[in-house]
BAMARKE-33236 format. One line per field, with one value per residue: residue number from 0; x, y, z of N, C-alpha, C, O in turn. Coordinates in pm, 1 decimal, always signed. Atoms other than C-alpha are relative to their C-alpha. Layout:
! BAMARKE-33236
n = (NUM	...) .
n.xx = (X	...) .
n.yy = (Y	...) .
n.zz = (Z	...) .
ca.xx = (X	...) .
ca.yy = (Y	...) .
ca.zz = (Z	...) .
c.xx = (X	...) .
c.yy = (Y	...) .
c.zz = (Z	...) .
o.xx = (X	...) .
o.yy = (Y	...) .
o.zz = (Z	...) .
END
This chain:
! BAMARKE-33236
n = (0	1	2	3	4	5	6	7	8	9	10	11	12	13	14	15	16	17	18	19	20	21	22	23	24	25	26	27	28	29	30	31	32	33	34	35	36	37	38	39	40	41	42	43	44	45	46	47	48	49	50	51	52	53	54	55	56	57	58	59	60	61	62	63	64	65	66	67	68	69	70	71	72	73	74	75	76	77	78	79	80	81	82	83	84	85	86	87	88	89	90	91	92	93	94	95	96	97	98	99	100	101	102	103	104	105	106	107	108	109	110	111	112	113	114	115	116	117	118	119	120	121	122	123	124	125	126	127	128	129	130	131	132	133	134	135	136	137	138	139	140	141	142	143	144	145	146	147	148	149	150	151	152	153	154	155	156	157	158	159	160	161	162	163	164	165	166	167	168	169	170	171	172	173	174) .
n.xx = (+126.4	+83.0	+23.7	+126.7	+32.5	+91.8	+116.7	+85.8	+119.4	+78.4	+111.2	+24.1	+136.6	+15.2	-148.0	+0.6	-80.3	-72.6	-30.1	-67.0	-123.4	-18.4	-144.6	-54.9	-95.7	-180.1	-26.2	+5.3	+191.8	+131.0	+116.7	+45.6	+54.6	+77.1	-6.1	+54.9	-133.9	+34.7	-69.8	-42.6	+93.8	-10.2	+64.1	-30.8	+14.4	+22.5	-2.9	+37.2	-85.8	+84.2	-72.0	+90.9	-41.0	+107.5	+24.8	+147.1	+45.0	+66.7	+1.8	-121.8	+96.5	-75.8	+83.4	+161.3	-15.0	-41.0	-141.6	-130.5	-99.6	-47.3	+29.1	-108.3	+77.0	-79.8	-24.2	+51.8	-87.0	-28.9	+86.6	-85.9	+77.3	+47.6	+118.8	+109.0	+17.9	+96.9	+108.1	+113.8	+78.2	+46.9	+131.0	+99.1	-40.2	+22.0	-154.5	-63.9	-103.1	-129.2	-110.6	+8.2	-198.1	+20.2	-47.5	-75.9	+118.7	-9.2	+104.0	+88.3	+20.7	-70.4	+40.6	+144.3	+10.8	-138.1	-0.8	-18.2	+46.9	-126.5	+40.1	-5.5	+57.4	+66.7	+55.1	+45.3	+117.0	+121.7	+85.8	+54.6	+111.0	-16.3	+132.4	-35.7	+68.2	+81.3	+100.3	+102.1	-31.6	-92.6	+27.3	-133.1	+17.8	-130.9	-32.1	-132.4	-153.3	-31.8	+75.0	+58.1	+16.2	+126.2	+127.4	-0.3	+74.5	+148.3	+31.8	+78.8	-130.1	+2.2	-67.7	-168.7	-52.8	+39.0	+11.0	-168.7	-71.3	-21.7	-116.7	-80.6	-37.3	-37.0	-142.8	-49.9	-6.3	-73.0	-110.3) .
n.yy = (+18.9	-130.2	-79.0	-67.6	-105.3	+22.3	+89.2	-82.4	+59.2	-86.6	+69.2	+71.3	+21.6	+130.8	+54.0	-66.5	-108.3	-10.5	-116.2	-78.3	+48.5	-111.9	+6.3	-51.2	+156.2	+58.0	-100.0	-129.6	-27.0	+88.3	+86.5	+46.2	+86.5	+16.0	+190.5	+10.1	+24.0	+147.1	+72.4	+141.7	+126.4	+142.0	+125.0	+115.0	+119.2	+81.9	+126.9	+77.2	+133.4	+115.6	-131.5	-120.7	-184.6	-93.1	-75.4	-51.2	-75.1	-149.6	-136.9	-118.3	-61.7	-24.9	+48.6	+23.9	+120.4	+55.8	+37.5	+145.1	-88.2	+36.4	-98.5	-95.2	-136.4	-71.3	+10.3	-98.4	-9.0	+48.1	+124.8	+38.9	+89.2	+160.9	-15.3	-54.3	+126.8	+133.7	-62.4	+3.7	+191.6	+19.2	-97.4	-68.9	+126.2	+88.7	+108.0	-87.7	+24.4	+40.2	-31.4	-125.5	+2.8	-81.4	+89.8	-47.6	-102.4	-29.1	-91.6	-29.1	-161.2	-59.1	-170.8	-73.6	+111.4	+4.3	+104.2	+135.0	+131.8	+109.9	+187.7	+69.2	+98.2	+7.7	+153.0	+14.2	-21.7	+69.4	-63.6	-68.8	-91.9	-132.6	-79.2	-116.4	-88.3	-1.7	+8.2	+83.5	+97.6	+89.1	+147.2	+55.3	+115.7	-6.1	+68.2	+79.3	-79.0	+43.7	+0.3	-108.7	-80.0	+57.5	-54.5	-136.3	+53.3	+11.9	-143.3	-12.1	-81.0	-89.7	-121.4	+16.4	+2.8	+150.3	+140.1	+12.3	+78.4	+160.2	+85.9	-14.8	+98.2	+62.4	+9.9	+21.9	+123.1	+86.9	+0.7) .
n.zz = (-69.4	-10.9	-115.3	-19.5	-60.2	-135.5	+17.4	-62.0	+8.7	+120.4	-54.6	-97.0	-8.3	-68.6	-22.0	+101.9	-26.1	+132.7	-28.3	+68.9	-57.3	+101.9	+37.5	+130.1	+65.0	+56.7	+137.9	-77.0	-25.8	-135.0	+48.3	-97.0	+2.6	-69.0	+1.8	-100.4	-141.6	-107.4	-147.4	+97.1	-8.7	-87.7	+94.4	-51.8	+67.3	-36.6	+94.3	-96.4	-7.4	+100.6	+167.6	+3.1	-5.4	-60.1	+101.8	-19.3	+92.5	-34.5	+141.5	+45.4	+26.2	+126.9	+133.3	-31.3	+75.7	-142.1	+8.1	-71.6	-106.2	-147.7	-111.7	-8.3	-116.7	+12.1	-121.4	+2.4	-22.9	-74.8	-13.7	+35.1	+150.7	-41.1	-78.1	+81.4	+88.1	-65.4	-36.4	+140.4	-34.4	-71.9	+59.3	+152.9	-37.7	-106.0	-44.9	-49.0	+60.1	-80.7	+85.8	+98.1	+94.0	+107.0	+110.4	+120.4	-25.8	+151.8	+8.7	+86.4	+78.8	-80.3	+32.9	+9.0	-170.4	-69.2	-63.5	+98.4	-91.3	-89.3	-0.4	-116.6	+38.9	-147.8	-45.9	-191.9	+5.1	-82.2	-2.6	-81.9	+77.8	-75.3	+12.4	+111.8	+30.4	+184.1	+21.2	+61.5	-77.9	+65.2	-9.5	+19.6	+108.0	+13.0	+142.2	-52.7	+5.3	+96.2	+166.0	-30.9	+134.3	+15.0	-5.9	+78.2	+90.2	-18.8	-63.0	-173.3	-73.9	+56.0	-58.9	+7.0	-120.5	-67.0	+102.4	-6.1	-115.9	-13.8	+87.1	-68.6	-76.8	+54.2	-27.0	-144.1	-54.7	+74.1	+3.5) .
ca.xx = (+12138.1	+11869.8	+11886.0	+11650.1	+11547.2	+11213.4	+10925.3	+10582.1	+10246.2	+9985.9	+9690.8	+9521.1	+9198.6	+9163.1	+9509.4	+9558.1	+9888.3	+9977.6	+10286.9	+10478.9	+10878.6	+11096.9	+11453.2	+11706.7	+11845.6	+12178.9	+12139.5	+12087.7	+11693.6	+11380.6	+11146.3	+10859.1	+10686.7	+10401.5	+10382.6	+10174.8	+10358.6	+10231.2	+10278.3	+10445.0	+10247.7	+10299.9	+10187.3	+10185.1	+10179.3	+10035.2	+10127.0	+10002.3	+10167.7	+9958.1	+10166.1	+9849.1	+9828.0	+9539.4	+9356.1	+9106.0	+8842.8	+8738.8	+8605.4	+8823.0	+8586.2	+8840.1	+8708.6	+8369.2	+8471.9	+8537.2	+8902.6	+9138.7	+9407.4	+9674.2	+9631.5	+9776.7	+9763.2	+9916.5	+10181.1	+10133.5	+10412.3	+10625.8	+10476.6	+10707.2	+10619.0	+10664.8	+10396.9	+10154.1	+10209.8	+10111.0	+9844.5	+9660.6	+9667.8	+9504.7	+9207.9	+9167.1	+9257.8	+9221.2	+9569.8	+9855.8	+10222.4	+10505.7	+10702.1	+10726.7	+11066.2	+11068.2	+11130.2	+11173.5	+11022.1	+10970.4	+10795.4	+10504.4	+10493.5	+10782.4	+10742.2	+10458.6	+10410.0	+10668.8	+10540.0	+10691.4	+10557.4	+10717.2	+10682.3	+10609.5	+10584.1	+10374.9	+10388.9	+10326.2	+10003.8	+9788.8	+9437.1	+9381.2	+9103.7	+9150.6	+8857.4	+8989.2	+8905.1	+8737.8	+8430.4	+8309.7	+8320.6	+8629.6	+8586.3	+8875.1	+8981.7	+9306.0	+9494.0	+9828.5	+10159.6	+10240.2	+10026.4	+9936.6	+9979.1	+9652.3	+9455.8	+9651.5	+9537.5	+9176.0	+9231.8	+9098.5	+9480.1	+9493.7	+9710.9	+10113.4	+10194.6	+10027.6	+10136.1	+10553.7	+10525.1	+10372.9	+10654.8	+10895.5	+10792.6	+10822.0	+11173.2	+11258.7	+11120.6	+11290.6	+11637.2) .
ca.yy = (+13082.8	+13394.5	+13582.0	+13600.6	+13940.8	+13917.6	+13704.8	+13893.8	+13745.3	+13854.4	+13633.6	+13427.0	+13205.5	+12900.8	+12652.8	+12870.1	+13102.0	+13255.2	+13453.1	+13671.6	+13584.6	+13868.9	+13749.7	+13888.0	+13652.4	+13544.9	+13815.0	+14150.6	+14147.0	+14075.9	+13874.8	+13811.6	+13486.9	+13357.4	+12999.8	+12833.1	+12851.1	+12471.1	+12308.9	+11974.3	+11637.1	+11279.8	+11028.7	+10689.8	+10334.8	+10099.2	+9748.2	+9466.9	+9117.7	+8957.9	+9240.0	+9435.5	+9817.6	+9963.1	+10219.0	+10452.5	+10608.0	+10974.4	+11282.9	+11488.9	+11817.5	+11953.7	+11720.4	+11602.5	+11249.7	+10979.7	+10838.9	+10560.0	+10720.6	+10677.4	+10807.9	+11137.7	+11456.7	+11758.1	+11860.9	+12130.0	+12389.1	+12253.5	+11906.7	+11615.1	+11431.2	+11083.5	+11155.8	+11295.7	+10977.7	+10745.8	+10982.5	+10987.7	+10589.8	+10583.2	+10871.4	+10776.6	+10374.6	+10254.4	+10113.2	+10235.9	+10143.8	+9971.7	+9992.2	+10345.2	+10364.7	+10712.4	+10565.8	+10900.2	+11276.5	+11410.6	+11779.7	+11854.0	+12147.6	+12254.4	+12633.8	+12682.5	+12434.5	+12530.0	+12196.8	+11826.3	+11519.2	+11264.1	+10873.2	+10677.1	+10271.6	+10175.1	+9777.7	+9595.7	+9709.2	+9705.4	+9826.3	+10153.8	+10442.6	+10822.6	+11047.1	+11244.8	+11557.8	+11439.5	+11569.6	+11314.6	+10938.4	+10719.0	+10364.0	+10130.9	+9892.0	+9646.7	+9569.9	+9319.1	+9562.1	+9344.1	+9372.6	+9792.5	+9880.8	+9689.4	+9933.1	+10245.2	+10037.8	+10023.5	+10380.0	+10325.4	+10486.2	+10826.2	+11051.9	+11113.8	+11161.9	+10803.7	+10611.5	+10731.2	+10623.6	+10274.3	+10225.4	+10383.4	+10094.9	+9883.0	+9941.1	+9979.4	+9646.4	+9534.2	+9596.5) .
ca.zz = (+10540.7	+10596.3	+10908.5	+11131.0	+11230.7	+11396.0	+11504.9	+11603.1	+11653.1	+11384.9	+11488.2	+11742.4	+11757.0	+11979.6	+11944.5	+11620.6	+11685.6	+11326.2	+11347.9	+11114.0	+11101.3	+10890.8	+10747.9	+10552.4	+10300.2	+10117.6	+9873.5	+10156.6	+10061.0	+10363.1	+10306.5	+10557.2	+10598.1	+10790.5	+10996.9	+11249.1	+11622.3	+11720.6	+12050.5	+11920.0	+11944.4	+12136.2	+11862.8	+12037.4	+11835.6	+12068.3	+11994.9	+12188.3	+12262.6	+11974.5	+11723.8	+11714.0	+11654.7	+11874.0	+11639.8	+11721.0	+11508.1	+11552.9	+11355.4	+11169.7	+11162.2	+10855.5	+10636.7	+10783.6	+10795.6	+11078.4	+11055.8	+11160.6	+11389.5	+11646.9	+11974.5	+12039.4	+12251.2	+12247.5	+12435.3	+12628.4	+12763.2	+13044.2	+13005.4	+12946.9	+12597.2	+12747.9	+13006.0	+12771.3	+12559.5	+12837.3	+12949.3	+12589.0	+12608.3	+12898.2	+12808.0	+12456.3	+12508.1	+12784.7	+12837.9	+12998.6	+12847.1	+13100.2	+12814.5	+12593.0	+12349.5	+12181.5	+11841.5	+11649.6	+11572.7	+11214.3	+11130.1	+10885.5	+10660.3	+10826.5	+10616.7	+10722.5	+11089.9	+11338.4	+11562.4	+11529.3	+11640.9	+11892.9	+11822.0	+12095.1	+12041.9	+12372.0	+12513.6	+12785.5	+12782.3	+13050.8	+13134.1	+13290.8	+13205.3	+13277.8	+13187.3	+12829.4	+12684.9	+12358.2	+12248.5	+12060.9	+12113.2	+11985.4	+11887.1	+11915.1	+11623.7	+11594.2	+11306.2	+11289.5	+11265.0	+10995.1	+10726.7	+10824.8	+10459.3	+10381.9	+10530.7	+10325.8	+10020.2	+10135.9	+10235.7	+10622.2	+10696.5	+10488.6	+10782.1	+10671.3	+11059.8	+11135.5	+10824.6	+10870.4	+11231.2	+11162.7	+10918.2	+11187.9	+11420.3	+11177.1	+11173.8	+11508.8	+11585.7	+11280.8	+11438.0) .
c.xx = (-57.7	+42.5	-83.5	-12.6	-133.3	-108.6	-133.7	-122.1	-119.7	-178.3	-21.8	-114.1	+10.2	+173.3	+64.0	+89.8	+66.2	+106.0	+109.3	+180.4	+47.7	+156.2	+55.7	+80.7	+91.9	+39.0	-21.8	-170.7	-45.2	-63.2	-54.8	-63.3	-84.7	-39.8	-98.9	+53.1	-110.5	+55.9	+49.3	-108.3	+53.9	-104.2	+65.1	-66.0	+7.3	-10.3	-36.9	+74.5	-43.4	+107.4	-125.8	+12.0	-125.7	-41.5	-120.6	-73.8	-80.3	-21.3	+84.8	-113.6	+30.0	-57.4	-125.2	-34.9	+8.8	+141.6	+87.4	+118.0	+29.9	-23.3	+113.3	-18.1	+102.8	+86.0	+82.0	+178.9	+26.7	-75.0	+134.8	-61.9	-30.4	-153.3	-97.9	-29.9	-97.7	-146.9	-115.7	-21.9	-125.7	-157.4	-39.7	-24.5	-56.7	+56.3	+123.4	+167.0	+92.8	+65.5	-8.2	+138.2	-79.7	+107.2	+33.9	-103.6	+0.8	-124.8	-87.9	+13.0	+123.2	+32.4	-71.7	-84.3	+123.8	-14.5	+92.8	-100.2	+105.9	-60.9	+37.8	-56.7	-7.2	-9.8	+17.1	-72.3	-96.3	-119.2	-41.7	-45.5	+62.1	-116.7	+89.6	-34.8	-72.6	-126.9	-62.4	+77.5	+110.2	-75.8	+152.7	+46.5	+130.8	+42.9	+117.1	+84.5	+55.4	-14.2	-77.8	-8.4	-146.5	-85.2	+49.7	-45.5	-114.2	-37.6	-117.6	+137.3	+66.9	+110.7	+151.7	+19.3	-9.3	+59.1	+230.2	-12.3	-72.8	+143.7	+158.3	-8.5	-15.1	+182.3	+59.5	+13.2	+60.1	+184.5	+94.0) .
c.yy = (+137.8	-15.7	+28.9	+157.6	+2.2	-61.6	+87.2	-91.8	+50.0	-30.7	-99.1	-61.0	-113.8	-39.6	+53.9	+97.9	+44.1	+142.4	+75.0	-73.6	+114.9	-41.4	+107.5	-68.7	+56.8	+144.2	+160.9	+49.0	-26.7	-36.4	+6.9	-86.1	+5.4	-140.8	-31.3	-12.1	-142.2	-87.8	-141.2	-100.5	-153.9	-79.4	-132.2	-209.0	-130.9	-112.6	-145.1	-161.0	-86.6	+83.5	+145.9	+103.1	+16.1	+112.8	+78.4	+82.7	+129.3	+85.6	+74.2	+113.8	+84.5	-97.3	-103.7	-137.3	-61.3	-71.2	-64.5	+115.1	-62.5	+106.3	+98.4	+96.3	+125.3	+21.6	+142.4	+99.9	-39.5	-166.6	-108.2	-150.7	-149.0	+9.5	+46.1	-113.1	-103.9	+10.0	+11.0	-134.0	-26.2	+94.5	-49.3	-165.9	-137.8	-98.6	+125.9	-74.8	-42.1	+59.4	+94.4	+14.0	+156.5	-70.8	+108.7	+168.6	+44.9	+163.2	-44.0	+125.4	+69.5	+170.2	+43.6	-22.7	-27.4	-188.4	-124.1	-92.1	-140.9	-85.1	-64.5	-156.0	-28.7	-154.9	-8.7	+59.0	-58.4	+103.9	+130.0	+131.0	+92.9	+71.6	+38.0	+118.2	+9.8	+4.1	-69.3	-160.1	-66.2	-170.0	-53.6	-149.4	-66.8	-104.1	-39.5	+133.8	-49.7	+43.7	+153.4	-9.4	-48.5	+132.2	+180.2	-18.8	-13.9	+95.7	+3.4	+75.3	+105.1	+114.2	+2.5	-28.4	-177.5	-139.4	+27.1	-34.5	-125.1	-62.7	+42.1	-83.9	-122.9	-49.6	-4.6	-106.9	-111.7	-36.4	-71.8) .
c.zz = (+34.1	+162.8	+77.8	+61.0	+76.8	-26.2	+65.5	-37.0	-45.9	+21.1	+85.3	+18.5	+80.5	+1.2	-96.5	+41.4	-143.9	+8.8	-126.1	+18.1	-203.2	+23.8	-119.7	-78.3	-85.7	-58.4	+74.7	-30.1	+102.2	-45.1	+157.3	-56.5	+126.5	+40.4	+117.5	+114.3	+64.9	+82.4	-97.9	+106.4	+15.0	-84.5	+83.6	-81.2	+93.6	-29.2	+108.3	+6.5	-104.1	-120.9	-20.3	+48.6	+52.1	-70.8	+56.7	-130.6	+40.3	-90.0	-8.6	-21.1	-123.9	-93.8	+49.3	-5.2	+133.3	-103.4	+74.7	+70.8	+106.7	+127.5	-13.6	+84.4	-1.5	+119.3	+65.2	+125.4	+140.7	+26.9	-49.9	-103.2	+54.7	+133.5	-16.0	-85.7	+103.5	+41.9	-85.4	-16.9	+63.7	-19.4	-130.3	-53.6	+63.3	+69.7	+19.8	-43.9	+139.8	-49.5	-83.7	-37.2	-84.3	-77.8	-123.6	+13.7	-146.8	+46.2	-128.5	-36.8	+91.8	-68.3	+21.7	+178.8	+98.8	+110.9	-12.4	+109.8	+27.7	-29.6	+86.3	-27.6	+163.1	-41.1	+105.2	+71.4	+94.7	+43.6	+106.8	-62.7	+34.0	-145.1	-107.7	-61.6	-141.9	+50.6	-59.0	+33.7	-118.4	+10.9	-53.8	-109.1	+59.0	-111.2	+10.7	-80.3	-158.1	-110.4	-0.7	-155.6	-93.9	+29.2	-110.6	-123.7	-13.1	+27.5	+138.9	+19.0	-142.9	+66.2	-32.9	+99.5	+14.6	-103.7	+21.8	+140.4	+13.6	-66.3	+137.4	+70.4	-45.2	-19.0	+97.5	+80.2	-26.4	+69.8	+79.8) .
o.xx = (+29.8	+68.1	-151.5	+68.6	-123.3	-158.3	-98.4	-128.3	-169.5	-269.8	+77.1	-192.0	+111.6	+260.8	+180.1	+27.5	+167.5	+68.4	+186.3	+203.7	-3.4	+218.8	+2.9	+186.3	+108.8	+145.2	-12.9	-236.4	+26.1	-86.9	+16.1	-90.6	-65.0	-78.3	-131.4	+132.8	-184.2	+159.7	+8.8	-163.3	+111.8	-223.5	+185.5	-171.7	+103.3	-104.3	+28.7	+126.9	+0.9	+130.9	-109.4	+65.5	-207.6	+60.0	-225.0	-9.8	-186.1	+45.3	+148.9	-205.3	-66.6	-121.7	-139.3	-133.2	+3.8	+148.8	+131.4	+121.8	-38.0	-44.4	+225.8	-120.5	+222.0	+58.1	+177.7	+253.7	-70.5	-131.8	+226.1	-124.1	-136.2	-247.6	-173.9	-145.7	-206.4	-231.5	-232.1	-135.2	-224.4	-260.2	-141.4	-102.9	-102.1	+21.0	+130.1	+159.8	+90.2	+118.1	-86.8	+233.3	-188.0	+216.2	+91.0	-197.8	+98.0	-210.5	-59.8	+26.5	+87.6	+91.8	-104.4	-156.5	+198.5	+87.7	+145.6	-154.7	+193.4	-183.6	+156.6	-175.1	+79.9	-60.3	+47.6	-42.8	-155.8	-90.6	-106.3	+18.2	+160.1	-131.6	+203.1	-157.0	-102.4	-176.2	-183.1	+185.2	+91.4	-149.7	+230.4	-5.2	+193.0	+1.7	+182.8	+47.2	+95.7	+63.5	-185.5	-119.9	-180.6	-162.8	-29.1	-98.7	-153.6	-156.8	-226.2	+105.1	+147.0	+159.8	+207.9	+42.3	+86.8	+50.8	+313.4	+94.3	-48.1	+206.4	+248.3	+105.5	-35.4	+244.6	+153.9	+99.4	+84.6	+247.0	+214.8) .
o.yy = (+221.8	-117.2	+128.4	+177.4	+7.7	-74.1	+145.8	-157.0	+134.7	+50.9	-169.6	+24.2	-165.3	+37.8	+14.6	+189.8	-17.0	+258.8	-14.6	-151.6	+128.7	-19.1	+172.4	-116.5	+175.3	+206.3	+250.4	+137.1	-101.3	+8.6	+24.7	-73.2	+85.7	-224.9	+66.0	-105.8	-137.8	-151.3	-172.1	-79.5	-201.2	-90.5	-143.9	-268.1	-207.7	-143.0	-147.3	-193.3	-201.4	+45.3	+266.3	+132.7	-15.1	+180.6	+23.2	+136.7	+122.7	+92.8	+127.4	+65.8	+133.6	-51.9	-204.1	-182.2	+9.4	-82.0	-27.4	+235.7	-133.2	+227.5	+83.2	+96.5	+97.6	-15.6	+202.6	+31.4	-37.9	-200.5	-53.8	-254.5	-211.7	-69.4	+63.3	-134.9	-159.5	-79.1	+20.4	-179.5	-71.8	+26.9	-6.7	-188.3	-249.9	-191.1	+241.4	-186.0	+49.2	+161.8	+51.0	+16.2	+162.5	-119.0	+79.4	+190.8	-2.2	+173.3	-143.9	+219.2	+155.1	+247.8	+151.7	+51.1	-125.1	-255.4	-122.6	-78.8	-202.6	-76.6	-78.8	-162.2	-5.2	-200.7	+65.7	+89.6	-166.2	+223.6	+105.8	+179.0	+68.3	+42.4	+29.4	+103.3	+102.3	-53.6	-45.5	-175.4	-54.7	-224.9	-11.0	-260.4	-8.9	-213.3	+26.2	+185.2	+30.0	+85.8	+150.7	-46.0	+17.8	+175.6	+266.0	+80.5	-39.8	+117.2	+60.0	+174.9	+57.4	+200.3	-91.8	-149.3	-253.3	-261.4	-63.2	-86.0	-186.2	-165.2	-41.1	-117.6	-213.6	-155.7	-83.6	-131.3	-216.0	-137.0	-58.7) .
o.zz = (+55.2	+227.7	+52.7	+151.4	+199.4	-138.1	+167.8	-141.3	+28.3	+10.0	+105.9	+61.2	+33.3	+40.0	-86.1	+94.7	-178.0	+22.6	-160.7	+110.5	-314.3	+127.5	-210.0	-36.8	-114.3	-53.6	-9.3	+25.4	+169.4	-157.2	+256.4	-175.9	+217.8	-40.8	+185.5	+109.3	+163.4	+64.2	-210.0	+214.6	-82.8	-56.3	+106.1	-59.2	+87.8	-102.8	+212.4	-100.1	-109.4	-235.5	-39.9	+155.4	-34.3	-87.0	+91.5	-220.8	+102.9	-193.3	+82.0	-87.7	-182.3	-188.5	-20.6	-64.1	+234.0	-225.8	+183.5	+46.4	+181.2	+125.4	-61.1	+152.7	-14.8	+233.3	+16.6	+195.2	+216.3	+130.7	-111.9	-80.8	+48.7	+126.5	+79.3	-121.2	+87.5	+48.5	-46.4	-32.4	+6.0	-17.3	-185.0	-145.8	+40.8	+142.8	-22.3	+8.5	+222.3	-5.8	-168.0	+40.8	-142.5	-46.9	-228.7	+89.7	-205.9	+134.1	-194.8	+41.7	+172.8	+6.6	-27.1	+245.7	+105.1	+125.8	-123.6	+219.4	-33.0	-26.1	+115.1	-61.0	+246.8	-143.6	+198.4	+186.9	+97.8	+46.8	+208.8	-156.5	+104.3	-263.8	-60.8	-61.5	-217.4	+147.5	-59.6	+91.2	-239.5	+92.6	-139.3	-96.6	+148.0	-150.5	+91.5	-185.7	-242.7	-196.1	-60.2	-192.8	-191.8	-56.0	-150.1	-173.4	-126.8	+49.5	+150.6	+83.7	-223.3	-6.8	+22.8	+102.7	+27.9	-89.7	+13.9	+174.3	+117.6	-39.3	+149.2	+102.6	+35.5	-19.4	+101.2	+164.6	+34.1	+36.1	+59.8) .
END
């Protein structure tokens, strides 16, 4: 396994931390690489007593599009993931979870995206608001748990993160 020798921070723009990272591998060469340092992320799969997945739709400004999506929020240092989960319900929602099971965490681009994201399946669902920090407005859809893969076929559900943690609470509920 490479060595690390050192990490230094190269750039900085908004939530944007890009930092340098300088090993020396198997063979006594260095190599440097370059990755994003991201806070990790509280993905929450709200499911309601009917089976229904709560869905919101918001702009992605990366590709200039509006988009099906689970709630989520980042989570920010010293913050504790389950309380960022229930907290993005409630802001982005409009429901607040009894019940929250972390059900699992997986990275993205992990050469390149130091972050991961936490899976949170939220029930026992009940109604309460809190002001959120989105700039633009969400609209809330809901589609049965069951039959999600319908909408990756109709392409309304396009995100990796959101499509491995319907199938993760797919399984979880399966067990």
């Amino acid at each position: 396994m490479p060595k690390h020798l050192s990490t230094k921070e190269i750039f900085q723009k908004g939530r944007f931390l890009i930092k340098d990272v300088e090993v020396e591998l198997e063979n006594g060469n260095k190599a440097t690489f370059q990755y994003w340092d991201k806070a990790d992320t509280a993905m929450i799969v709200p499911v309601t007593d009917k089976g229904d997945v709560i869905f919101i739709t918001e702009y992605q400004h990366a590709l200039n599009s509006l988009m099906l999506s689970l709630p989520k929020g980042r989570i920010e240092k010293g913050e504790a993931s389950m309380e960022v989960a229930n907290k993005e319900l409630q802001e982005e929602i409009g429901y607040k979870a009894n019940k929250l099971d972390k059900i699992g965490s997986f990275t993205t681009i992990p050469g390149y995206i130091s972050g991961k994201t936490i899976i949170y399946l939220a029930r026992d669902l009940v109604k309460s608001k809190l002001k959120g920090d989105e700039v633009w407005k969400l609209t809330i859809s809901r589609y049965p748990l069951e039959n999600f893969e319908r909408l990756i076929d109709e392409k309304k559900l396009t995100e990796a993160r959101m499509i491995a943690a319907l199938y993760e609470t797919k399984r979880f509920l399966s067990r």
